[in-house]
C-alpha positions as MATLAB code, in Angstrom:
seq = 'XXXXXXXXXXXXXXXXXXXXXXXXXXXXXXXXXXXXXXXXXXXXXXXXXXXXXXXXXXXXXXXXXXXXXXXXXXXXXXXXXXXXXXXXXXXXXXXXXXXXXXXXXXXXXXXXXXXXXXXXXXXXXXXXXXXXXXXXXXXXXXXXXXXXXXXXXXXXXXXXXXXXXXXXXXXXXXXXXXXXXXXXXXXXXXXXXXXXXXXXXXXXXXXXXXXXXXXXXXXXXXXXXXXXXXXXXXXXXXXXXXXXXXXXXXXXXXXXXXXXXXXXXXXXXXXXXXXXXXXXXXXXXXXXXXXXXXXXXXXXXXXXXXXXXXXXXXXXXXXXXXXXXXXXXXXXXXXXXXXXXXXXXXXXXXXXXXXXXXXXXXXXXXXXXXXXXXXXXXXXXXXXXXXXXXXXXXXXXXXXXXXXXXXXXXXXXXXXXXXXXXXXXXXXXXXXXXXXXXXXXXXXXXXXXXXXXXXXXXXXXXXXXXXXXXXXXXXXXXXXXXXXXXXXXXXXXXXXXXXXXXXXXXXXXXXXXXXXXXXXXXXXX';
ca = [
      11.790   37.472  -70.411;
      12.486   34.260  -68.488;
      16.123   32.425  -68.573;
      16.561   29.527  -71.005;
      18.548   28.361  -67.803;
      15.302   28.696  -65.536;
      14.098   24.957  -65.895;
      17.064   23.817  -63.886;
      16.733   25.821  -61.227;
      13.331   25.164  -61.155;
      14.052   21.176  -60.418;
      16.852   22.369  -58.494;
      14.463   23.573  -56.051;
      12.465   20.732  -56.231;
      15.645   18.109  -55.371;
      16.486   20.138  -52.640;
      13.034   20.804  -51.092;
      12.074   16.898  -51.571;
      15.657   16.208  -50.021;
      14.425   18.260  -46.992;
      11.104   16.882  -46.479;
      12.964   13.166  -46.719;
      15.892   14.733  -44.017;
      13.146   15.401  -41.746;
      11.219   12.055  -42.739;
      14.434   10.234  -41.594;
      14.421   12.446  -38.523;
      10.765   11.257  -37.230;
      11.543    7.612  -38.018;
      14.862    7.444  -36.341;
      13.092    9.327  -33.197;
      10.066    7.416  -33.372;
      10.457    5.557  -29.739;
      12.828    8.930  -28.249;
      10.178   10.006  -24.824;
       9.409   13.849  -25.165;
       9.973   13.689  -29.576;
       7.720   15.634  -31.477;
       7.087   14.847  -35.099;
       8.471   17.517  -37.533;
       7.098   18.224  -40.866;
       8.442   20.480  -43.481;
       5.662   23.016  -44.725;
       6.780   24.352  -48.227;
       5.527   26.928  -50.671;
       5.727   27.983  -55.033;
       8.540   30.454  -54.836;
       8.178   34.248  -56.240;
       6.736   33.342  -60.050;
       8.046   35.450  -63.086;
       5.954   38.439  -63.693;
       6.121   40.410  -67.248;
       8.013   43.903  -67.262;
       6.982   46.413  -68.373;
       4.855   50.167  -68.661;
       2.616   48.090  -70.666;
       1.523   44.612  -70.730;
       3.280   42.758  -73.338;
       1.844   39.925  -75.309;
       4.133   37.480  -73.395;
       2.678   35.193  -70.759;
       3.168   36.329  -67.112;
       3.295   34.859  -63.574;
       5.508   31.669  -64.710;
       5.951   29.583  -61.612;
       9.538   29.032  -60.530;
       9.200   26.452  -58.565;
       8.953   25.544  -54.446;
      10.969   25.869  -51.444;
      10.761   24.749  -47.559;
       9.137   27.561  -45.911;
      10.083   25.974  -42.207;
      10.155   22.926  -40.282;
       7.326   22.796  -37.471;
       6.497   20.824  -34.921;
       3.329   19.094  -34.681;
       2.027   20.380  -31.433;
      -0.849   21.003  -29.162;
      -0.169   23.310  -26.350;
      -3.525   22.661  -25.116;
      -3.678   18.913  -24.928;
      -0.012   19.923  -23.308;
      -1.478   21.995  -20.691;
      -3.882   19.379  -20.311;
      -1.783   16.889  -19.832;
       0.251   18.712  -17.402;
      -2.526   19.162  -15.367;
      -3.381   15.819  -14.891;
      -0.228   14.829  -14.822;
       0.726   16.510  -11.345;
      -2.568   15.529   -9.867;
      -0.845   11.576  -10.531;
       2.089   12.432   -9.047;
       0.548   13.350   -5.997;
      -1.720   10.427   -5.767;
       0.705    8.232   -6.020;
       2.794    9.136   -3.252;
      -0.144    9.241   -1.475;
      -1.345    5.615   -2.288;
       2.192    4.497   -1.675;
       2.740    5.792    1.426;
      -1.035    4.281    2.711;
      -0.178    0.773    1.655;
       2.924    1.416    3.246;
       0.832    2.031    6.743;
      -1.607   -0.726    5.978;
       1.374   -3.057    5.770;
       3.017   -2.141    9.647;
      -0.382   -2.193   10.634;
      -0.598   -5.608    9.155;
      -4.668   -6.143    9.884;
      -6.180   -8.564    9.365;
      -3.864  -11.168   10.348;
      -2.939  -13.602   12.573;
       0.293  -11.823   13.638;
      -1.374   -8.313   13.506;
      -1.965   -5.848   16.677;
      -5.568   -7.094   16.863;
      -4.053  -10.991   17.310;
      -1.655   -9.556   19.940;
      -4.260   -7.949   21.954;
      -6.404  -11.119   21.942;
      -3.826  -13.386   23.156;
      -3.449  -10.380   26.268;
      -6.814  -10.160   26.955;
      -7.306  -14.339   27.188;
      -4.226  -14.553   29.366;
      -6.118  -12.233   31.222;
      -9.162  -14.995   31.501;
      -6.622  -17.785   32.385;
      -5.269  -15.646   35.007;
      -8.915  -15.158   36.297;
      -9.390  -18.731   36.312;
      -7.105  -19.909   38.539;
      -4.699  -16.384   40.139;
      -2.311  -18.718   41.675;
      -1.198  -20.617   39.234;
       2.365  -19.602   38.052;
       2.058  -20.138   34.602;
      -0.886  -18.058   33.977;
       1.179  -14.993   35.390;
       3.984  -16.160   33.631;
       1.559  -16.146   30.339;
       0.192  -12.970   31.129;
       3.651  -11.059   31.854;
       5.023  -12.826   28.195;
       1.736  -11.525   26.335;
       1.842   -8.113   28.309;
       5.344   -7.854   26.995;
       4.489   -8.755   23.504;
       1.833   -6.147   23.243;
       4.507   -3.767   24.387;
       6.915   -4.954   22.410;
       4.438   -4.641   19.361;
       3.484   -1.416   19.931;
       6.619   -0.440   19.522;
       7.599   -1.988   16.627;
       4.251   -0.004   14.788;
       6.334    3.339   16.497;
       9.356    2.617   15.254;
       8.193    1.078   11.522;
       5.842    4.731   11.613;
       9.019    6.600   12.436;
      11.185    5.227    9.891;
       8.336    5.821    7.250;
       8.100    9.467    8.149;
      11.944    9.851    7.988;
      12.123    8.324    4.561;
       9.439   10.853    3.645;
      11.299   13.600    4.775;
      14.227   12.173    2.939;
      11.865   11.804   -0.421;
      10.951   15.402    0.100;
      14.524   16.171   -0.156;
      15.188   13.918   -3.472;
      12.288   15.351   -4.721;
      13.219   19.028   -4.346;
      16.978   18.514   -5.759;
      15.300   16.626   -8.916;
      13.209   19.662   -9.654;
      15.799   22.201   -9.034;
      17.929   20.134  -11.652;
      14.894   20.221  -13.983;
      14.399   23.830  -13.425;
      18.119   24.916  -14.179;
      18.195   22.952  -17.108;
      14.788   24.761  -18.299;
      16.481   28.047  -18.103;
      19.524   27.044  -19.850;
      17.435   25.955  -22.637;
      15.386   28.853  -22.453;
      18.520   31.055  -23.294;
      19.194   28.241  -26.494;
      16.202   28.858  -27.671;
      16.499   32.341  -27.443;
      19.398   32.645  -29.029;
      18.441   30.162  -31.898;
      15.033   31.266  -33.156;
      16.155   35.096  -32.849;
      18.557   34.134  -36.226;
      15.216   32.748  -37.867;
      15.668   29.194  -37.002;
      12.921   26.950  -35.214;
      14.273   25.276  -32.289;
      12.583   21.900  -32.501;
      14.533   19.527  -30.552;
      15.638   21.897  -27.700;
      11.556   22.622  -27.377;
      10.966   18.972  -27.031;
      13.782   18.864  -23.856;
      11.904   21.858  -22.482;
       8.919   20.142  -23.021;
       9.948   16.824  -21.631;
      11.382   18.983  -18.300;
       8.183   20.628  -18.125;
       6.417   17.273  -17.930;
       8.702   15.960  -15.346;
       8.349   19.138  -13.213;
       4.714   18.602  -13.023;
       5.110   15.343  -11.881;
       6.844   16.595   -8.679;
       4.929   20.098   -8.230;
       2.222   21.797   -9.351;
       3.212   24.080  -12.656;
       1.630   27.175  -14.273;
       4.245   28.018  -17.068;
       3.448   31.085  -20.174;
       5.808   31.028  -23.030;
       6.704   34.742  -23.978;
       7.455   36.576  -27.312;
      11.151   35.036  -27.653;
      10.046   32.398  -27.113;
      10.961   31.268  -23.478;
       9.224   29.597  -20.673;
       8.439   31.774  -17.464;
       7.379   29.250  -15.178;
       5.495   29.214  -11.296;
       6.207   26.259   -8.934;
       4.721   25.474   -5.472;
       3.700   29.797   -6.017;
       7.096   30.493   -6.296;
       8.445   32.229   -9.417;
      11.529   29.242  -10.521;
      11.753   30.174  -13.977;
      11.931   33.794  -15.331;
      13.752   33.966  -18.619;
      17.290   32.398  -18.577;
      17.324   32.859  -14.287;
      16.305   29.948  -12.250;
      15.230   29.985   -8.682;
      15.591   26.874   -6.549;
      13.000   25.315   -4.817;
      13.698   23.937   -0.682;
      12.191   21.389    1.237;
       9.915   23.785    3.054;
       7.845   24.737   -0.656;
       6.460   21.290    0.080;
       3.917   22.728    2.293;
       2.590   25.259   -0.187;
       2.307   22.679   -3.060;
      -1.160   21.533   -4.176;
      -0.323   19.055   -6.925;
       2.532   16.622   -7.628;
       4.483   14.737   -5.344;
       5.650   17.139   -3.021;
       1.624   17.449   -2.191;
       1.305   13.738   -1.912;
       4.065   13.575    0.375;
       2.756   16.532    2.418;
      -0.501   14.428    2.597;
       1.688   11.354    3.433;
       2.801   13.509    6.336;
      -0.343   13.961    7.639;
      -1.727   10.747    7.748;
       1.598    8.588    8.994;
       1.124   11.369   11.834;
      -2.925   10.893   11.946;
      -2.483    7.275   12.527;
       0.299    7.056   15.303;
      -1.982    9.963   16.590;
      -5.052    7.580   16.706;
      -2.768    4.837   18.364;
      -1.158    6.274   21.024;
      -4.690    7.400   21.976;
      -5.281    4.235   22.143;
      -2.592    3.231   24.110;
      -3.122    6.170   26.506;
      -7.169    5.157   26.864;
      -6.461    1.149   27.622;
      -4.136    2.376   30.506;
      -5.272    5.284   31.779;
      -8.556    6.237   30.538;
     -11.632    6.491   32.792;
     -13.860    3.500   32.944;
     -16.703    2.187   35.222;
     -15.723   -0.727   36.798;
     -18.083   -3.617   39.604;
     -16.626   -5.144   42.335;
     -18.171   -7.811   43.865;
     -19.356   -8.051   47.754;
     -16.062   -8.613   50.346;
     -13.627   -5.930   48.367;
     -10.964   -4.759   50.918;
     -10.930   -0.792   49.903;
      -6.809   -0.634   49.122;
      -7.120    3.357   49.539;
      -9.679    5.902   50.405;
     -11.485    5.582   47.603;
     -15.371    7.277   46.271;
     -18.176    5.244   45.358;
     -20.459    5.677   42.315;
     -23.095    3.737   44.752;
     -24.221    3.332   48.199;
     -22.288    0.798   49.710;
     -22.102   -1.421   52.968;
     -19.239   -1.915   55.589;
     -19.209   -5.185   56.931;
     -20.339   -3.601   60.429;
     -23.171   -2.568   58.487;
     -21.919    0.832   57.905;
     -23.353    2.334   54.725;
     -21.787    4.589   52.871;
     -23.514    6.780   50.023;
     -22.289    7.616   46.707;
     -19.707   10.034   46.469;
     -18.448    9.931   50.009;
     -14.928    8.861   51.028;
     -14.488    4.983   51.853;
     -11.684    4.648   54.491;
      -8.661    2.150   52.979;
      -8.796   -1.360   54.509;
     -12.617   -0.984   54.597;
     -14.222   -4.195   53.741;
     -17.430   -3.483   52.007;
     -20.046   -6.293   51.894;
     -21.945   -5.041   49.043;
     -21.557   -4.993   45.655;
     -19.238   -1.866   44.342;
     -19.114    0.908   41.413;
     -16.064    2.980   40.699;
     -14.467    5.088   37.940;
     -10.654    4.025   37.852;
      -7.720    5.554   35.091;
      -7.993    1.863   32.768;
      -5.695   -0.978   33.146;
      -3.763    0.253   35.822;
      -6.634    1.933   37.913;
      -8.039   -1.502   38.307;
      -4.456   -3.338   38.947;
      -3.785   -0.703   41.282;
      -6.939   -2.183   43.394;
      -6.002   -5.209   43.587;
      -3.377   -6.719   45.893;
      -0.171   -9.066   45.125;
       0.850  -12.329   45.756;
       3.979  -11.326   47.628;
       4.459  -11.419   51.713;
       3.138   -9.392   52.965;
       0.648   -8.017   50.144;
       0.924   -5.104   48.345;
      -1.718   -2.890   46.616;
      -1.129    0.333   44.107;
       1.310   -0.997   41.858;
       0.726   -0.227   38.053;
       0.865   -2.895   35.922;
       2.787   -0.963   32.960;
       4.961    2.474   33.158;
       6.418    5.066   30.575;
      10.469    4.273   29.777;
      10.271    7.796   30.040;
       8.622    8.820   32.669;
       5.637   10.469   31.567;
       2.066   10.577   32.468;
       0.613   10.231   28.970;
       1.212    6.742   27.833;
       2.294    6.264   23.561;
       3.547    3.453   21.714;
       6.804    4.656   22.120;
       6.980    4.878   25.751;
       4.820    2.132   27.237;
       6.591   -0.895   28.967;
       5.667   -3.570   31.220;
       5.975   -2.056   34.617;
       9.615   -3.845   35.756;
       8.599   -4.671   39.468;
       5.669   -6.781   38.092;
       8.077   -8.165   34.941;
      10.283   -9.223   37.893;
       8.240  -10.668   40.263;
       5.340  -12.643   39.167;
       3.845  -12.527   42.398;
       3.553   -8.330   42.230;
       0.363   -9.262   39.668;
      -2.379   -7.446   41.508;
      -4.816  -10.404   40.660;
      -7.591  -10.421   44.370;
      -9.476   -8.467   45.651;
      -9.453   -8.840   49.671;
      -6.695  -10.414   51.988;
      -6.717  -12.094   55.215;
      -4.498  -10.374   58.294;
      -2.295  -13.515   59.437;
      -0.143  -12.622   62.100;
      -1.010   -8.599   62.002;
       0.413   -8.879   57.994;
      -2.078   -8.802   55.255;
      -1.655  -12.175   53.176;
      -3.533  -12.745   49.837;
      -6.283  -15.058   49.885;
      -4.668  -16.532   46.825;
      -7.715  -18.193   45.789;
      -9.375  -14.884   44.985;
      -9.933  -13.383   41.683;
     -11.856  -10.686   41.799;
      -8.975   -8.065   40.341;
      -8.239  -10.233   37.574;
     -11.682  -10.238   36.519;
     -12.028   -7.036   36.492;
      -9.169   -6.546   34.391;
     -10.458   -9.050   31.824;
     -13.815   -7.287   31.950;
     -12.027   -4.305   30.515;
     -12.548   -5.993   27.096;
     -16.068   -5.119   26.915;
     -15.654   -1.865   28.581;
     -16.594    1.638   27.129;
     -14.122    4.023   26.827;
     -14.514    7.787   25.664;
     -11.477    8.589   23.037;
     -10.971   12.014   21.780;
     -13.260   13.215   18.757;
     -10.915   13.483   16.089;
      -9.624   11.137   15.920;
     -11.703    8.108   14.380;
     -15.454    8.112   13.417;
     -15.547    6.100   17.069;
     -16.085    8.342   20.261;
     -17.070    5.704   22.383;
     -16.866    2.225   22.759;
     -14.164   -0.912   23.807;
     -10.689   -1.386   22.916;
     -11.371   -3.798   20.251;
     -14.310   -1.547   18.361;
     -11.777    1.123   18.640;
      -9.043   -0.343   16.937;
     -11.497   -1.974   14.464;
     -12.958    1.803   13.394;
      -9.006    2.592   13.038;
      -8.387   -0.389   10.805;
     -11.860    0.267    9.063;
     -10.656    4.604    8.811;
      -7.458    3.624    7.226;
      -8.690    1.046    5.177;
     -11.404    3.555    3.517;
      -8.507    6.315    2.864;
      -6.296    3.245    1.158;
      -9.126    2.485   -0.957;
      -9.978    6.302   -1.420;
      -6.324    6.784   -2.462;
      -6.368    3.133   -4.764;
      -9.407    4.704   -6.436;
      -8.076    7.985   -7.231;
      -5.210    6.544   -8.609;
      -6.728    4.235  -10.963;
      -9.211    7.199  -12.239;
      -5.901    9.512  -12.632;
      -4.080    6.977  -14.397;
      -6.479    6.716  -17.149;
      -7.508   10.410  -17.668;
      -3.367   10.806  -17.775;
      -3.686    7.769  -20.313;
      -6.171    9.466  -22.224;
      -4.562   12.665  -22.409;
      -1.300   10.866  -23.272;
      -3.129    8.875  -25.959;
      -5.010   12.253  -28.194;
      -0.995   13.985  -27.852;
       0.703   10.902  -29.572;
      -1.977   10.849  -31.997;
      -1.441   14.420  -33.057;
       2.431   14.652  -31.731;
       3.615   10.937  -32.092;
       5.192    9.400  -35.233;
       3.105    6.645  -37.055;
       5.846    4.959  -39.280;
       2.606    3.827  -41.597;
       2.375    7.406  -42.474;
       6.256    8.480  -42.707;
       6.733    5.345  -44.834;
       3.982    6.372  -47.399;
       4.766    9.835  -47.356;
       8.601    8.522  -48.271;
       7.316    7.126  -51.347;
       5.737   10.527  -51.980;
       8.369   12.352  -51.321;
      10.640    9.896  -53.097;
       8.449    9.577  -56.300;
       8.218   13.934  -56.258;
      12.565   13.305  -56.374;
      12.646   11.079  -58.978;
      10.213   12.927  -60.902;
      12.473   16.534  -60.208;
      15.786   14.384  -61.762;
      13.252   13.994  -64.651;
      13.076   17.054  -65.253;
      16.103   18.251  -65.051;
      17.261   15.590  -67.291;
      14.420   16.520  -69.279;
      15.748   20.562  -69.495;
      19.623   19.671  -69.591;
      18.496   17.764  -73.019;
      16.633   20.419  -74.119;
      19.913   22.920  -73.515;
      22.208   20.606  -75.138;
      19.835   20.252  -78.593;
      20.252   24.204  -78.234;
      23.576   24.435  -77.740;
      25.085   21.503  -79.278;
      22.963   20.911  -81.855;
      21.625   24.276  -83.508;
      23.183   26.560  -85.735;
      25.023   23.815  -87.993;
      23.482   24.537  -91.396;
      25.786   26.167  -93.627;
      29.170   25.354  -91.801;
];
């Protein structure tokens, strides 16, 4: 037999239920622009209905609802659009570093420009041309010792821009790895609220959406592989190391940059490689224009400065000839044109013989601040004597014996164009280093330009395409996570109209009590 009473507590569970369902609704709406909030919804069920007692079945109706109740409040979530987007998310991270750190190099290169390396060299190579023109004339060695200088000075400007990029990597790296490790303990501590929460029988929402929201900012930094277990924490993998295992974190260090594949520990690892690529590809170059080996013609009347091999047969001037390959005495004046293989710029300056009394021969025109054999950006400088002394410019190519002391035939430029002929001189540059094995100065350091400029575009490319698929991804999880305030505001009317119409009906079945109790049972009194 059901309770006269069992109307109100019927619409007392429908006030209270609706009153839930609008406590969430205000929940979504006020979180509707939080980052990481996912939109709750109250699922609700009839409650146990009223069944007839009894050995036998009775002629009174049975299974009388009793009304509904909130069975829990859920989040509306995807974990595979999650993983998903997790996925793609890291691979963004990572090529944005990247892209970042290429524009970076494209800007201290600074190509093409007027005030780039490739200007530089062009204004040292036509001082070069001047100087042929006329070796004697003091302000074409003064132009070509304030252009040789500039190069220098250039190069190492690139050097030291490149080695302040690199350091500010390293220090990224660093940032990078203390932002994850906060992420990480912060994951665990929630991990151990969560526990604690949902093993009384209530669902965690918000803390899940600040895992969540961690979990997406991890990825963003490091590649992730993360299982949720039975009580519903997060065990999570990072750069292959285990940093999440239950409520017990484990913090990541600069040197788990090298084992990550996604995220922007891997872009900076990438970075790495490439800032080092291209000071590697320059300071080959550097080493190649001064010392690398390079066929070189002399014309006829060349005074030998040293004892020297031929790649030719060549003739004294006492008609002495001389095959290829065989020593050539120093101070022998050869009356035939001349092939050699000289060590770049400075194995041609060294050839040539200065302005200064009495002249001088084997003088390099630049020298390593260090002392090196292997010229770099870092080290090159304009040999001092020469930076001096204008005169010490090695610019002819024979001298005259005044007095038993040789003296310059000032007039003579056969040095000087020799050393502006290097222009269009092939060199031989190490193989891995650009797509260019052999070939001048200038269509070296265009196939550098034209190598970085295909791995900036690469990297632009990449990081367009990522964007979007992250985009995309991000677009399907609002529409099934996000809260559309069209649809909380109609489902408050529904959920306000399903109130009002409870209050009905308790008013409804608090009249019908009264006409019972206040009203029955008078006839006769």
């Amino acid at each position: 037999m059901r309770s006269t009473f069992m109307g109100l507590e019927t619409s007392k569970r429908a006030l209270l239920t609706q009153s839930t369902s609008l406590h969430t609704l205000g929940h979504n709406i006020a979180n509707a622009s939080t980052t990481g909030y996912t939109r709750q919804r109250v699922n609700v069920a009839a409650t146990r209905p009223i069944e007839a007692f009894g050995m036998m079945r009775s002629n009174a109706p049975g299974q009388i609802g009793t009304g509904v109740q909130p069975v829990n409040i859920e989040r509306i979530r995807d974990s595979y659009i999650d993983m998903q987007y997790r996925r793609e998310n890291q691979r963004l991270g990572a090529w944005e570093v990247y892209d970042a750190t290429l524009q970076s190099i494209e800007k201290i290169v600074n190509e093409p420009t007027d005030s780039g390396l490739s200007a530089v060299m062009g204004k040292f190579w036509n001082s070069l041309e001047v100087l042929n023109r006329d070796p004697s004339l003091l302000s074409a060695r003064i132009d070509l010792i304030g252009t040789a200088v500039n190069l220098v000075e250039t190069f190492k400007h690139m050097d030291t821009s490149f080695k302040t990029l690199a350091s500010d990597i390293a220090a990224n790296i660093d940032k990078k790895v203390a932002e994850a490790n906060g992420y990480i303990a912060n994951i665990a501590q929630l991990n151990d609220t969560i526990r604690r929460m949902e093993a009384l029988g209530d669902n965690a929402n918000d803390y899940r959406d600040q895992r969540d929201l961690l979990i997406d900012k991890l990825s963003s930094i490091v590649d992730v592989q993360y299982a949720e277990t039975a009580d519903g924490m997060v065990n999570i993998v990072a750069a292959g190391v285990q940093v999440v295992n239950g409520t017990e974190a484990a913090e990541l260090t600069a040197d788990n940059a090298a084992t990550a594949t996604e995220g922007a520990l891997a872009g900076y690892r990438w970075a790495q490689a490439d800032v080092a690529k291209v000071v590697d590809q320059l300071n080959a170059m550097v080493d190649t224009l001064v010392n690398g080996k390079v066929e070189i013609t002399l014309a006829n009347g060349y005074v030998a400065s040293t004892d020297m091999t031929a790649l030719n047969d060549v003739t004294l001037e006492d008609g002495t000839v001389i095959p290829a390959g065989q020593n050539i005495p120093a101070g022998s004046r050869i009356a035939s044109e001349v092939r050699l293989e000289v060590n770049g710029f400075n194995g041609v300056h060294k050839l040539g013989y200065t302005l200064s009394d009495p002249a001088e021969s084997g003088i390099a025109f630049f020298t390593t601040s260090d002392g090196s054999a292997t010229f770099t950006m870092e080290n090159i400088r304009v040999n001092p004597v020469v930076a001096n002394d204008t005169s010490k410019i090695a610019a002819a190519g024979k001298y005259d014996v005044v007095n038993g002391s040789p003296v310059t035939i000032k007039g003579n430029s056969d040095i000087a164009l020799a050393l502006a002929g290097l222009r269009d001189k092939v060199f031989n540059y190490p193989a891995d280093m650009t797509s260019l094995t052999s070939g001048t100065i200038d269509d070296y350091f265009r196939a550098f330009t034209g190598d970085l400029g295909t791995r900036a575009s690469d990297a632009a490319r990449n990081l367009h395409n990522q964007l979007n698929m992250v985009d995309a991804v991000e677009y399907r999880r609002q529409s099934v996570s996000g809260v559309s305030l069209d649809e909380e505001l109609a489902d408050m009317i529904r959920f306000q109209h399903a109130y009002n119409a409870a209050a009905r009906n308790m008013t409804t079945v608090d009249e019908m009590l009264d006409r019972i109790i206040n009203q029955m049972g008078l006839v006769g009194r």
